[in-house]
C-alpha positions, 0 to 999 in steps of 0.5 A: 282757263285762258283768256281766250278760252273764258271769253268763248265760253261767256259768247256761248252761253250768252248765244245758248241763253234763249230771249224772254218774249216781251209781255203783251201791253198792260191791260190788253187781251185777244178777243174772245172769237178770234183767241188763235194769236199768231205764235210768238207775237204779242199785243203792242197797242190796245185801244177800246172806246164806248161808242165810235164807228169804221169804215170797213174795206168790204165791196162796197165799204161799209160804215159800222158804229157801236163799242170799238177795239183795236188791238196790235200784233208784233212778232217777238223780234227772235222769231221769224215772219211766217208771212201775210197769207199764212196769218190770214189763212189762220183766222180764215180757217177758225173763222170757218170752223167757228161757223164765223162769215168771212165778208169778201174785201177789197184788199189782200191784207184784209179779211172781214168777219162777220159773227154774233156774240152774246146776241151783238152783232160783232165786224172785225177786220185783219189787217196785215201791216207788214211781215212783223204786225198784224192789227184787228179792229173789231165793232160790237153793233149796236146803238148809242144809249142814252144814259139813264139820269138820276132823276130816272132812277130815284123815280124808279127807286121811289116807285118799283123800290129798285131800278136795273142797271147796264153796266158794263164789265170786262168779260168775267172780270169785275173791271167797270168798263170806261163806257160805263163811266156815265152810269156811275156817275148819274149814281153819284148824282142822285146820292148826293142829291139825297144824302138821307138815301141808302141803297143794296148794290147787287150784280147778277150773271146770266147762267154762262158758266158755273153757278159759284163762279157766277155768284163770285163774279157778281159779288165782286162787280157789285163790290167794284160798282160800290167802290167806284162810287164811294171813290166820288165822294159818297159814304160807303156805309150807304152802299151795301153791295151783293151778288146772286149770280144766276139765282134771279134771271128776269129774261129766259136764258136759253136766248141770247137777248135774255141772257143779256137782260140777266147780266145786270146790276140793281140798285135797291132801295133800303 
């Protein structure tokens, strides 16, 4: 084989060699109403914060507070753009089919939604950027919560043996997420406070999904609960992590405000 020969066959195989898509951003995911993601496109930014608020491009603008997460799309460079109407009509489309509203907005590259899960009220608006991105900041509704102190829950403990707890995980992971920070740390406040203390960790589920897969996520969340805290500096030998799953619901689990009361974790004094 020439020269020439060996080089058109390498140009060939290089041109036959299909381009490995680029990974989403670490730590990143679609949300769960809205998982249809335009094809070949991948998430490049991917924030979330605790408690902030948006304004939202409806007639008239709207300002909503609560939990915030704004997630990029960029399509793969390989790919052709499929263009801002045919990314609208796609969420529009599951949008409707889902039961989800769409809110008229004061622009044609955004789309609002309106929706409800796990009993909160849930915004999110698509915005198109240009024919390569498309972005989607969501607001979760809901109040700013005051963080229960130590002294709270070491009254709690000494009075009811036990205080429950809102903390708040990545959906079916054991991921404590940054909003939940606070709540850790009060934890470590009242145990250091009293070092003689030792407590049961225990996570429990509503009843969504399988009875053994609840039991699994909830043992491991209340591993990751003890984990966080022994990594402030408290012995994990005073800790003694537990999951029940759905084993113990305190609220009826056919509604969605009960549903949210069993998704919890206990501290118990022993």
């Amino acid at each position: 084989m020439n020269l020439l020969s060996t080089i058109l066959v390498a140009l060939l195989a290089f041109v036959a060699t299909p381009q490995r898509p680029e990974p989403d951003v670490k730590g990143s995911s679609d949300y769960p109403l809205f998982a249809n993601r335009m094809p070949d496109y991948r998430i490049s930014i991917y924030k979330k914060e605790g408690f902030s608020s948006y304004r939202f491009d409806t007639k008239p603008p709207q300002t909503i507070e609560g939990r915030y997460i704004f997630i990029s799309y960029h399509l793969q460079d390989y790919s052709e753009p499929p263009g801002n109407l045919a990314i609208h009509r796609n969420f529009q489309n599951a949008a409707k089919s889902a039961g989800i509203q769409i809110i008229p907005s004061g622009s044609n590259d955004n789309t609002i939604f309106k929706a409800t899960r796990d009993g909160v009220e849930v915004w999110v608006e698509l915005h198109t950027t240009n024919v390569r991105e498309y972005r989607m900041t969501i607001i979760e509704r809901t109040p700013m919560k005051q963080v229960i102190r130590a002294d709270a829950m070491a009254a709690a403990l000494d009075k009811e043996g036990f205080v429950a707890l809102d903390i708040h995980f990545a959906t079916a992971r054991a991921e404590i997420l940054p909003e939940s920070r606070p709540i850790i740390d009060e934890i470590v406040s009242l145990l250091k406070k009293r070092p003689n203390l030792r407590i049961g960790v225990e996570g429990h589920t509503d009843n969504t999904g399988t009875p053994a897969f609840n039991k699994t996520l909830s043992n491991a969340r209340a591993k990751a609960v003890v984990e966080a805290i022994a990594a402030a500096g408290i012995n994990p030998n005073r800790l003694e992590p537990a999951g029940y799953g759905q084993e113990r619901p305190i609220a009826d689990n056919r509604t969605e405000e009960g549903r949210a009361k069993n998704r919890r974790v206990e501290l118990v004094k022993r």
